[in-house]
PDB file of N, CA, C and O in Angstrom:
ATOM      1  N   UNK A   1     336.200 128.902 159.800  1.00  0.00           N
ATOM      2  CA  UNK A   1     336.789 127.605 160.042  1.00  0.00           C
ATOM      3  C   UNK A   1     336.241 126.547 159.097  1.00  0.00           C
ATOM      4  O   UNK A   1     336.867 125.510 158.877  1.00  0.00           O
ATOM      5  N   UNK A   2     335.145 126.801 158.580  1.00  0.00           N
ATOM      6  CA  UNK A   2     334.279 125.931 157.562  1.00  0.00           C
ATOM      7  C   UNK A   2     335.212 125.431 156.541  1.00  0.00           C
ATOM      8  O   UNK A   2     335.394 124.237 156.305  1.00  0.00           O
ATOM      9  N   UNK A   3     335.926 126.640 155.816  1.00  0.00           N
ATOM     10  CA  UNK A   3     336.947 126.692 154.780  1.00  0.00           C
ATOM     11  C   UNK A   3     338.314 125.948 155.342  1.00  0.00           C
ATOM     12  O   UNK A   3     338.571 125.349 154.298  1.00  0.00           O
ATOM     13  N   UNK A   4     339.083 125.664 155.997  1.00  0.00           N
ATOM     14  CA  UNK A   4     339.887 125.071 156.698  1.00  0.00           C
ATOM     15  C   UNK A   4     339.446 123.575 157.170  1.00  0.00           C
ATOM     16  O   UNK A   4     340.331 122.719 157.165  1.00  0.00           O
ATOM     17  N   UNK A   5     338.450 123.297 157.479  1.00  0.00           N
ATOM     18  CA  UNK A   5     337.745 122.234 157.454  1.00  0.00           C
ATOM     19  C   UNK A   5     337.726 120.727 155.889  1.00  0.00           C
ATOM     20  O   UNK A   5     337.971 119.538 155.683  1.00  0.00           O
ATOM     21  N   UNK A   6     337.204 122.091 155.177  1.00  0.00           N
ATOM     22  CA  UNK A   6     336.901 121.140 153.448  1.00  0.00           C
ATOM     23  C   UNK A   6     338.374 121.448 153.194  1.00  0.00           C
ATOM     24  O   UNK A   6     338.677 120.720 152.249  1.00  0.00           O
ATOM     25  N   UNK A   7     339.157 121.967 153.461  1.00  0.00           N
ATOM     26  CA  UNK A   7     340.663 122.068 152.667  1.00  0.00           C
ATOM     27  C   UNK A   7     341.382 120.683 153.871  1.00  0.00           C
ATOM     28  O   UNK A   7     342.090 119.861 153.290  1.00  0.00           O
ATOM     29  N   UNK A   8     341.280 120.563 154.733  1.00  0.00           N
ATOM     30  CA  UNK A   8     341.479 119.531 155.579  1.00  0.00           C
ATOM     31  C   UNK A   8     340.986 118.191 154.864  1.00  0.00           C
ATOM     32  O   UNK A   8     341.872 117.337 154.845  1.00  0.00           O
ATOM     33  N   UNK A   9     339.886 117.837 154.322  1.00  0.00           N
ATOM     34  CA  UNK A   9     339.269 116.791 153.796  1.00  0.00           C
ATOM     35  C   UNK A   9     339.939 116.888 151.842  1.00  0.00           C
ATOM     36  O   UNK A   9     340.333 115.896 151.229  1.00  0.00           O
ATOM     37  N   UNK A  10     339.895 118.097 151.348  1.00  0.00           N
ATOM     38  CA  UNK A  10     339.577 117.831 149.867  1.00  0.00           C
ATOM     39  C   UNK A  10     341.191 117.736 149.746  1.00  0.00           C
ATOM     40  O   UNK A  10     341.657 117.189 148.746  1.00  0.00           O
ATOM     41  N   UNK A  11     342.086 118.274 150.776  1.00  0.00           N
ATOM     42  CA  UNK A  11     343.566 117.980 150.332  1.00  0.00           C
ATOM     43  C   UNK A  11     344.136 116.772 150.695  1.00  0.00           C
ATOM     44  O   UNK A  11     345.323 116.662 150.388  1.00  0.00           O
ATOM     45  N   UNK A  12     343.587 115.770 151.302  1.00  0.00           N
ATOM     46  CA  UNK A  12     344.060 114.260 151.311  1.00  0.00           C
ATOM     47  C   UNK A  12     344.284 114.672 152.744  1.00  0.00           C
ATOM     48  O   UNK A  12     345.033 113.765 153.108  1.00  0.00           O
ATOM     49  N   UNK A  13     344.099 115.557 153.932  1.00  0.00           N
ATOM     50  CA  UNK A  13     344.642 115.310 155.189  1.00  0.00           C
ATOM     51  C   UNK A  13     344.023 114.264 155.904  1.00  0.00           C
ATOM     52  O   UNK A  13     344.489 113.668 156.876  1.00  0.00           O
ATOM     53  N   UNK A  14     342.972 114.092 155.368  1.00  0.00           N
ATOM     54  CA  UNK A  14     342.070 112.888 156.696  1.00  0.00           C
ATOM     55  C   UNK A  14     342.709 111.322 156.125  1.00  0.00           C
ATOM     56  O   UNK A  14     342.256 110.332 156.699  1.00  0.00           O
ATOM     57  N   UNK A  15     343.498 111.153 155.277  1.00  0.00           N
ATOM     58  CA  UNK A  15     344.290 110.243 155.046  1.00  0.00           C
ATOM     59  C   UNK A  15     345.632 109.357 155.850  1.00  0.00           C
ATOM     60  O   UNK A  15     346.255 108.296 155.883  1.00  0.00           O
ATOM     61  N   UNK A  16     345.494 110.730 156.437  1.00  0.00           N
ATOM     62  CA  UNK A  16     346.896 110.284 157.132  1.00  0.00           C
ATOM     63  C   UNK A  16     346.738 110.792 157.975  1.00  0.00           C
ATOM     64  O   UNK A  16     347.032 109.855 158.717  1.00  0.00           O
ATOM     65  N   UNK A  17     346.438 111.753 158.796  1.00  0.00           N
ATOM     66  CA  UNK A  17     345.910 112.078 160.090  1.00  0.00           C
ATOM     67  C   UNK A  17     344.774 111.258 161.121  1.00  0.00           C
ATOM     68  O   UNK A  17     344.298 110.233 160.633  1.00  0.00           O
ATOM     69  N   UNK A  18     344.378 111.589 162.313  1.00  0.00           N
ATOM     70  CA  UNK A  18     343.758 111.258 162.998  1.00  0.00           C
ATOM     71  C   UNK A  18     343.482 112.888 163.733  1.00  0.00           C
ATOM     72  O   UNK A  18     344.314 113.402 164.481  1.00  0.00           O
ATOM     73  N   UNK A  19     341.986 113.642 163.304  1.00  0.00           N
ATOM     74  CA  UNK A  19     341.499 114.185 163.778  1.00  0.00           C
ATOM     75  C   UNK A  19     340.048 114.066 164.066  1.00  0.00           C
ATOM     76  O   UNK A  19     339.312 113.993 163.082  1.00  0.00           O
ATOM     77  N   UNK A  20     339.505 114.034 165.255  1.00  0.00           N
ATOM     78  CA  UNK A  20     337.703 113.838 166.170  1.00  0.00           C
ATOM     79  C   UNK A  20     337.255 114.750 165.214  1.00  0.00           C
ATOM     80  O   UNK A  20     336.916 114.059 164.253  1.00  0.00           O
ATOM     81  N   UNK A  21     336.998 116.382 164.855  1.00  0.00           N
ATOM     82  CA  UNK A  21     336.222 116.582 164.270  1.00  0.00           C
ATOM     83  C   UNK A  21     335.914 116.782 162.804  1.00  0.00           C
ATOM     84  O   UNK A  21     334.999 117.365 162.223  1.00  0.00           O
ATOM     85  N   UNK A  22     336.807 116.216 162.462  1.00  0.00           N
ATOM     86  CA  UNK A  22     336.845 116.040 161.206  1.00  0.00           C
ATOM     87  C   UNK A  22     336.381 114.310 160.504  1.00  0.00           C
ATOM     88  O   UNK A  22     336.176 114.002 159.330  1.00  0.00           O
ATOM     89  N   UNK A  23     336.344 113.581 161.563  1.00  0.00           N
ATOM     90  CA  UNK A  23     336.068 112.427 161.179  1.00  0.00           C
ATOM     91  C   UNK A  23     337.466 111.678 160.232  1.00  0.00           C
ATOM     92  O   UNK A  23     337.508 110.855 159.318  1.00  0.00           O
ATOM     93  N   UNK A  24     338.470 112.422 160.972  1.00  0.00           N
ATOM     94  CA  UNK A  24     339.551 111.558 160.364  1.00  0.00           C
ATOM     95  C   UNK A  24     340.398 110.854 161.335  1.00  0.00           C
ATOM     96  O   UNK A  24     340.803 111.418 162.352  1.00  0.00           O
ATOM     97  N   UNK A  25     340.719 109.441 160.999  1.00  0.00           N
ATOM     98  CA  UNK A  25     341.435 108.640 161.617  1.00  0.00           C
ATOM     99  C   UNK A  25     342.475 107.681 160.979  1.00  0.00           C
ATOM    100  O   UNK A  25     342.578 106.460 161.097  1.00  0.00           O
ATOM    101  N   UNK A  26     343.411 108.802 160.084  1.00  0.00           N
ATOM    102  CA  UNK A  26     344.380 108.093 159.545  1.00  0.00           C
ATOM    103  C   UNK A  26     345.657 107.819 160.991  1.00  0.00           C
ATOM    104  O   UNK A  26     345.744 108.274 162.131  1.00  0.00           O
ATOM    105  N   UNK A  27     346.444 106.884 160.205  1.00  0.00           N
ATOM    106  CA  UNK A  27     347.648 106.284 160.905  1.00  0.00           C
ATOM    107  C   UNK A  27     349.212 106.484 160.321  1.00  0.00           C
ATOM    108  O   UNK A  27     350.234 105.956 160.760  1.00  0.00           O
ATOM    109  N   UNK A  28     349.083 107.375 159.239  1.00  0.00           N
ATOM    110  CA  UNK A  28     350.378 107.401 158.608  1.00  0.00           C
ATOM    111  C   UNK A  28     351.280 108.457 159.515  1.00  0.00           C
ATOM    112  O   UNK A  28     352.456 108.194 159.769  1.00  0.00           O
ATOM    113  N   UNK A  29     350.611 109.727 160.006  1.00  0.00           N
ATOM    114  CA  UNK A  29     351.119 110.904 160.478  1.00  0.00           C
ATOM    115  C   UNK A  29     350.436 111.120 161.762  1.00  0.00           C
ATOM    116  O   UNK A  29     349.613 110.377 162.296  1.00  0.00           O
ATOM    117  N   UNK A  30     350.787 111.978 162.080  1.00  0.00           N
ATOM    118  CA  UNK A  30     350.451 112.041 163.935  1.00  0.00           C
ATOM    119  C   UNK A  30     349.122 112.511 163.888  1.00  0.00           C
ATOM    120  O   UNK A  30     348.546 113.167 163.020  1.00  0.00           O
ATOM    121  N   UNK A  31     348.683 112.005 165.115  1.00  0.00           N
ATOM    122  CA  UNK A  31     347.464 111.898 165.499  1.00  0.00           C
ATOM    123  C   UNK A  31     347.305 113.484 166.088  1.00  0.00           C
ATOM    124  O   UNK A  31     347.724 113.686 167.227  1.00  0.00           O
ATOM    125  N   UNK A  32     346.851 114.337 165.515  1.00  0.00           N
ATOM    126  CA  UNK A  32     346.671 115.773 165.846  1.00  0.00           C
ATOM    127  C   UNK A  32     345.732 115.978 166.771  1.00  0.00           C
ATOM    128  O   UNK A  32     345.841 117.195 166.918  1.00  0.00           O
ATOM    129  N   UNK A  33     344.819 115.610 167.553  1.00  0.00           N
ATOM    130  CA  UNK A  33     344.431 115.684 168.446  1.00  0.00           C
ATOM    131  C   UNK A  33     345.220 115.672 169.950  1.00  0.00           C
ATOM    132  O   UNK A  33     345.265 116.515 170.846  1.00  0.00           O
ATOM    133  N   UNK A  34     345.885 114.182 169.793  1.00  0.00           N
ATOM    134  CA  UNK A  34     347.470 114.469 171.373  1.00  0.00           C
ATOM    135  C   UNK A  34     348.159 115.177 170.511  1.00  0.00           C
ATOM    136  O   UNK A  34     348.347 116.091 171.314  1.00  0.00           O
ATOM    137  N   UNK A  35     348.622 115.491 169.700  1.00  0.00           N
ATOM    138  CA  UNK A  35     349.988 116.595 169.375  1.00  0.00           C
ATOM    139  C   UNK A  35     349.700 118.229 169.747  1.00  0.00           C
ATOM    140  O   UNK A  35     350.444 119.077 170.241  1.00  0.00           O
ATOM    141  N   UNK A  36     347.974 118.304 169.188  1.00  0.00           N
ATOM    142  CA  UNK A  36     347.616 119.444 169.620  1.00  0.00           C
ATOM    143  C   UNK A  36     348.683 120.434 169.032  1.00  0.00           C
ATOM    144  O   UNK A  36     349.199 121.053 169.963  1.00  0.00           O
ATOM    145  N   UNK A  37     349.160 120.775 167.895  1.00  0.00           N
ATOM    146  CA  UNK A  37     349.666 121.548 167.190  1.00  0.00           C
ATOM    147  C   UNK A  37     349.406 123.420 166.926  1.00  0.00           C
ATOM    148  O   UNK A  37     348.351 123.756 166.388  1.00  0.00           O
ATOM    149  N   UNK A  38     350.183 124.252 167.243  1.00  0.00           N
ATOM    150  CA  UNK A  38     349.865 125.423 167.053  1.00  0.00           C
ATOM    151  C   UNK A  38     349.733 126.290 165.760  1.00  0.00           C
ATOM    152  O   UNK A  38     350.498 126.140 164.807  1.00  0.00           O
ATOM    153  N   UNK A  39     348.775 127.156 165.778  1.00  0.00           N
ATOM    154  CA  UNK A  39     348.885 127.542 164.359  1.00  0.00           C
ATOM    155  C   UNK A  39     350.233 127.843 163.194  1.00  0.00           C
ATOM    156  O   UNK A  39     350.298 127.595 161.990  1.00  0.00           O
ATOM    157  N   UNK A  40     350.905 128.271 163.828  1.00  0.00           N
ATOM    158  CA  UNK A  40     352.287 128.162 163.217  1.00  0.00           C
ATOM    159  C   UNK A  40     352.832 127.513 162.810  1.00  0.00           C
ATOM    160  O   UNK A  40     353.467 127.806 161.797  1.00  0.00           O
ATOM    161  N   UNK A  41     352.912 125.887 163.531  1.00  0.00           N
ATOM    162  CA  UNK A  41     353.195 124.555 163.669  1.00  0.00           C
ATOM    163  C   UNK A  41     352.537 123.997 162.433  1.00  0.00           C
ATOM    164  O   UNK A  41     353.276 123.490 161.589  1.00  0.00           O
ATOM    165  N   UNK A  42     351.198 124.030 162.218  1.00  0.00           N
ATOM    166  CA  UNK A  42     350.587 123.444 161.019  1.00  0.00           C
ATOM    167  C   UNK A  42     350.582 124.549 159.814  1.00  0.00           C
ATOM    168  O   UNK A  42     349.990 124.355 158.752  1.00  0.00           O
ATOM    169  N   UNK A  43     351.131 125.429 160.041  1.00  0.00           N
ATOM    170  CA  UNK A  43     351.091 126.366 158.798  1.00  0.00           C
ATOM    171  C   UNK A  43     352.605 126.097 158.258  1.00  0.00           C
ATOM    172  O   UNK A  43     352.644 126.191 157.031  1.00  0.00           O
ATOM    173  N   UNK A  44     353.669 125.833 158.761  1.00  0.00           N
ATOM    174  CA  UNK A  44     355.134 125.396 158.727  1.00  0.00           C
ATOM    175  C   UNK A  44     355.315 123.946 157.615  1.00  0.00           C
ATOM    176  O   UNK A  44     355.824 123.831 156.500  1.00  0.00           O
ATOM    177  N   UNK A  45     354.560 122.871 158.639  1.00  0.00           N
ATOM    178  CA  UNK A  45     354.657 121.731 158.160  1.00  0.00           C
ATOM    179  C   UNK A  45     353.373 121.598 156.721  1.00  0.00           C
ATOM    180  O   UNK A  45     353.521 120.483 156.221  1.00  0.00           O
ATOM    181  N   UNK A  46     352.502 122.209 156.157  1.00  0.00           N
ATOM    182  CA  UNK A  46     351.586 122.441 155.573  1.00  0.00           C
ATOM    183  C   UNK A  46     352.820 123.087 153.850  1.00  0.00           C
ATOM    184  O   UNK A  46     353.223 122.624 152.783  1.00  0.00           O
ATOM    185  N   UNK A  47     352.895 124.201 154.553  1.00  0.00           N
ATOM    186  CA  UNK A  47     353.289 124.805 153.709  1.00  0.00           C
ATOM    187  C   UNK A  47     355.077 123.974 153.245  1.00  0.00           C
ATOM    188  O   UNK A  47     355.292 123.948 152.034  1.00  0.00           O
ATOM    189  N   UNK A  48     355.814 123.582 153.843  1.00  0.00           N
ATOM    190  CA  UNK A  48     357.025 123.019 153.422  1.00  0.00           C
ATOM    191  C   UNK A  48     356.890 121.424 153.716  1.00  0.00           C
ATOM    192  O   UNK A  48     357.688 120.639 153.204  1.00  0.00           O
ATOM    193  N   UNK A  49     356.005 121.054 154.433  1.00  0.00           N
ATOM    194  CA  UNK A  49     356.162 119.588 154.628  1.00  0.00           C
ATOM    195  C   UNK A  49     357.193 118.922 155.295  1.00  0.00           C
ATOM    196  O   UNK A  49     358.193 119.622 155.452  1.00  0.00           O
ATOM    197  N   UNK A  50     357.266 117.672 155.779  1.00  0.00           N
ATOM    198  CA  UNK A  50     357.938 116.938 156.756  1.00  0.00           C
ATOM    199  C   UNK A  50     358.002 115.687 156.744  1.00  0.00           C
ATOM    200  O   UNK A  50     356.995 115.088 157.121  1.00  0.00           O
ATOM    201  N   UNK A  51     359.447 114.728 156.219  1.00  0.00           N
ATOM    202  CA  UNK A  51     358.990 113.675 155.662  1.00  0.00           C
ATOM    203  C   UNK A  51     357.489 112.316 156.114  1.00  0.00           C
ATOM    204  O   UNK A  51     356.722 113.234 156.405  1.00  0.00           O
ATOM    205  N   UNK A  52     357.076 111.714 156.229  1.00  0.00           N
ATOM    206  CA  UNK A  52     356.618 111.580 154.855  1.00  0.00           C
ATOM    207  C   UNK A  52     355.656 112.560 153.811  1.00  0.00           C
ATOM    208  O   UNK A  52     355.351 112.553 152.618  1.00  0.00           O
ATOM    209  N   UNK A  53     355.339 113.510 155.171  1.00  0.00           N
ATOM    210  CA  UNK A  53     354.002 114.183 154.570  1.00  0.00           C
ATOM    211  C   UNK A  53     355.092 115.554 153.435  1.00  0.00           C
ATOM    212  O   UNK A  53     356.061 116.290 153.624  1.00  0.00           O
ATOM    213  N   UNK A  54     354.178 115.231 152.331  1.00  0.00           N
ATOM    214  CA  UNK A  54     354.649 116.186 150.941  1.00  0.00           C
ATOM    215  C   UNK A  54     354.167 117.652 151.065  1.00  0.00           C
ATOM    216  O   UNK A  54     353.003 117.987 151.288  1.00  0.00           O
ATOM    217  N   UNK A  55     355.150 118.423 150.901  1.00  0.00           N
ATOM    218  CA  UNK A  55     354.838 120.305 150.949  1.00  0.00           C
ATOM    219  C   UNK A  55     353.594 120.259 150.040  1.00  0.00           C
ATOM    220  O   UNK A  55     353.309 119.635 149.018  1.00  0.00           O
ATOM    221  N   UNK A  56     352.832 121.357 150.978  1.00  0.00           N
ATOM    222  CA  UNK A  56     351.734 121.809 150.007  1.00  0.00           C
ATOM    223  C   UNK A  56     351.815 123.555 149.452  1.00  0.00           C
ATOM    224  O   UNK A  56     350.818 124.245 149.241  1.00  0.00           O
ATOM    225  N   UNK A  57     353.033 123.943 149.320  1.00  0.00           N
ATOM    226  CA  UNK A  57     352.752 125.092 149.082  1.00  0.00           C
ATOM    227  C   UNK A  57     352.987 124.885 147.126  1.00  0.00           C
ATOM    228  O   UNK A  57     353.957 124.324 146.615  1.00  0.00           O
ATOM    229  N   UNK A  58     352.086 125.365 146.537  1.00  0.00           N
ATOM    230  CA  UNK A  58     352.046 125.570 144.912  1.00  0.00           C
ATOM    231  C   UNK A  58     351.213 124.796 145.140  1.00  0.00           C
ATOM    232  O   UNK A  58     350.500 125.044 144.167  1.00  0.00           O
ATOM    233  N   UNK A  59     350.562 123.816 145.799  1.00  0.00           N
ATOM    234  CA  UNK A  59     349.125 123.163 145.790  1.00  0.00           C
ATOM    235  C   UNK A  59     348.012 123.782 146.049  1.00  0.00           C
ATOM    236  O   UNK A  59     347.007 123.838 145.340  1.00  0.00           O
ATOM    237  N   UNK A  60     348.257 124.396 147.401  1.00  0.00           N
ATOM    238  CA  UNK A  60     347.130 125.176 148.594  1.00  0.00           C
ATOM    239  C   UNK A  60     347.641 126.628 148.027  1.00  0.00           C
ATOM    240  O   UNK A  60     348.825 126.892 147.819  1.00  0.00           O
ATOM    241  N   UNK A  61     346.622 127.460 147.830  1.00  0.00           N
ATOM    242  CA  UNK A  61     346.380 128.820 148.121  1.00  0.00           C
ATOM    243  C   UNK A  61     347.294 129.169 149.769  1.00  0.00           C
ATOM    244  O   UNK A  61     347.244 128.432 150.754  1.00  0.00           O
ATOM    245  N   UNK A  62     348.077 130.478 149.663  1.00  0.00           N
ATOM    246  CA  UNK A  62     348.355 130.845 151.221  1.00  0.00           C
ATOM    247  C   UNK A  62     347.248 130.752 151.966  1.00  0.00           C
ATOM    248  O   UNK A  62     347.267 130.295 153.109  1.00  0.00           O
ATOM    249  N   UNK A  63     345.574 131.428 151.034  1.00  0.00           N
ATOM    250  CA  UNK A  63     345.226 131.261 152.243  1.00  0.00           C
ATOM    251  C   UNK A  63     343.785 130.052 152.278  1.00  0.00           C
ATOM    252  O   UNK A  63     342.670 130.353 152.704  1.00  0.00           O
ATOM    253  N   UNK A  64     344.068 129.054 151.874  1.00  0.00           N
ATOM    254  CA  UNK A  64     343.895 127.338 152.118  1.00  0.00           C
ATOM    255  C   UNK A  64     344.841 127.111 153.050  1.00  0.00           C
ATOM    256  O   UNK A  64     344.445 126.736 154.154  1.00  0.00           O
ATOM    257  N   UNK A  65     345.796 127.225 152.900  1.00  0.00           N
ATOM    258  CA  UNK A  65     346.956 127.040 154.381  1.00  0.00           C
ATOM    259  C   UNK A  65     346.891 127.459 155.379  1.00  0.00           C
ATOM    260  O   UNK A  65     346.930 126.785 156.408  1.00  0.00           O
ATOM    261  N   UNK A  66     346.760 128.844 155.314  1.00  0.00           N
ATOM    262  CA  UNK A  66     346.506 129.728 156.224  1.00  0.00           C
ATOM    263  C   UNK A  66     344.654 129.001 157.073  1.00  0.00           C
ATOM    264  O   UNK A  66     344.572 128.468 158.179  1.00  0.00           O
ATOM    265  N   UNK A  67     343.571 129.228 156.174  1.00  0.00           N
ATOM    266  CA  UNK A  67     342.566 128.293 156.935  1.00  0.00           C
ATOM    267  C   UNK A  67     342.847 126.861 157.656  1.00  0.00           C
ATOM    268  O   UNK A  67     342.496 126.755 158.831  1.00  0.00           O
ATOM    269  N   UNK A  68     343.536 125.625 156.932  1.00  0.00           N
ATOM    270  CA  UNK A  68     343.706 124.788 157.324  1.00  0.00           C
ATOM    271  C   UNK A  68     344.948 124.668 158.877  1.00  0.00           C
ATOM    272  O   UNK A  68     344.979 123.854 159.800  1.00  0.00           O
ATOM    273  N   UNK A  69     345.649 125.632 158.627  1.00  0.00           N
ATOM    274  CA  UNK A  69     346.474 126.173 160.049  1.00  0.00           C
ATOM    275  C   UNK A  69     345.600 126.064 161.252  1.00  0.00           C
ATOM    276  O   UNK A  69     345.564 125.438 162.311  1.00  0.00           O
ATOM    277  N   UNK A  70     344.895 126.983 160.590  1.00  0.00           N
ATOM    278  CA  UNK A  70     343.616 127.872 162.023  1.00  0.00           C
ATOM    279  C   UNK A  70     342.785 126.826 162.648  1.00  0.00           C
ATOM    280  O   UNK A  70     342.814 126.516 163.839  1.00  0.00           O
ATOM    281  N   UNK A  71     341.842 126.176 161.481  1.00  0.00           N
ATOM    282  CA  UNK A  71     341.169 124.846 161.731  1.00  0.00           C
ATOM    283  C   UNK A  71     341.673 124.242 162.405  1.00  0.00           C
ATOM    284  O   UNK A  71     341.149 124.106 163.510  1.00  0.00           O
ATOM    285  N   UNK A  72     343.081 123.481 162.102  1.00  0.00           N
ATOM    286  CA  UNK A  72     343.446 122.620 162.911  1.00  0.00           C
ATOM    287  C   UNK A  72     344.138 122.835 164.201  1.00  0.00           C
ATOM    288  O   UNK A  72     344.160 121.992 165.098  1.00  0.00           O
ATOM    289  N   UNK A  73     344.781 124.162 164.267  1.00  0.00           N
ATOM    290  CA  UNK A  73     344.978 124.770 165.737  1.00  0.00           C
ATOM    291  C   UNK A  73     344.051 124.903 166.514  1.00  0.00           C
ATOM    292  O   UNK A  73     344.260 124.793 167.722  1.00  0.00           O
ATOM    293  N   UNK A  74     342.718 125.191 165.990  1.00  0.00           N
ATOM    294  CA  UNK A  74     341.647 125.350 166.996  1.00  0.00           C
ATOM    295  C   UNK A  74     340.784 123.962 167.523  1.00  0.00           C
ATOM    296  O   UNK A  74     340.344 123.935 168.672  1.00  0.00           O
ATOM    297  N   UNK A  75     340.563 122.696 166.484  1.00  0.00           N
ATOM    298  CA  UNK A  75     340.049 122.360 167.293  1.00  0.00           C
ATOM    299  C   UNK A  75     340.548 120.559 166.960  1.00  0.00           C
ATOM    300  O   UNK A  75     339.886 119.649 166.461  1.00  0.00           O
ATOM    301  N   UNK A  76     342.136 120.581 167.541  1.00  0.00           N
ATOM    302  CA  UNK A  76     342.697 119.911 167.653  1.00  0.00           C
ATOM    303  C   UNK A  76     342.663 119.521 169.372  1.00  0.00           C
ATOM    304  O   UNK A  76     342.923 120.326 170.266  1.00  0.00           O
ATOM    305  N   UNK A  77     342.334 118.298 169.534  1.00  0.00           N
ATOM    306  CA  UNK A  77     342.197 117.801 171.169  1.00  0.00           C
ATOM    307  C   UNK A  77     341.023 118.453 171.816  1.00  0.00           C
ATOM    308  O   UNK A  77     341.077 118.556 173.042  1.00  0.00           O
ATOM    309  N   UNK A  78     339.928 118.929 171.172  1.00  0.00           N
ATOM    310  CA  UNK A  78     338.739 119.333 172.020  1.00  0.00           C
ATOM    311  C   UNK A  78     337.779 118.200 171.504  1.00  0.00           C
ATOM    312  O   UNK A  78     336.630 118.119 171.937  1.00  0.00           O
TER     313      UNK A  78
END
């Protein structure tokens, strides 16, 4: 989860998100903690994107996506 973590921070997510353990409290995109998102869910919107937030696939490695999925499925709202 370590790796999903720094791909969470070094890819601009704490910008626009609002996640507790990550120390992010952006306001542009949903607050992932109440959305509480499933791994699928953030591997979907990650990989093709959703306006405003820009696709990261040819950015992120599958499996940078694939970590940042997991990360944020797991410890989203704890």
């Amino acid at each position: 989860m370590e790796t999903g973590k720094k791909v969470f921070a070094s890819a601009g997510c704490v910008s626009c998100h609002t996640l507790k353990d990550s120390n992010a409290s952006g306001t542009v995109g949903p607050n992932l903690d109440q959305v509480k998102p499933d791994e699928a869910t953030v591997k979907q919107f990650v990989t093709n994107g959703k306006a405003p937030m820009p696709a990261f696939k040819g950015q992120l490695s599958d499996d940078e996506i694939d970590a940042v999925a997991t990360y944020v499925s797991s410890v989203a709202g704890r």
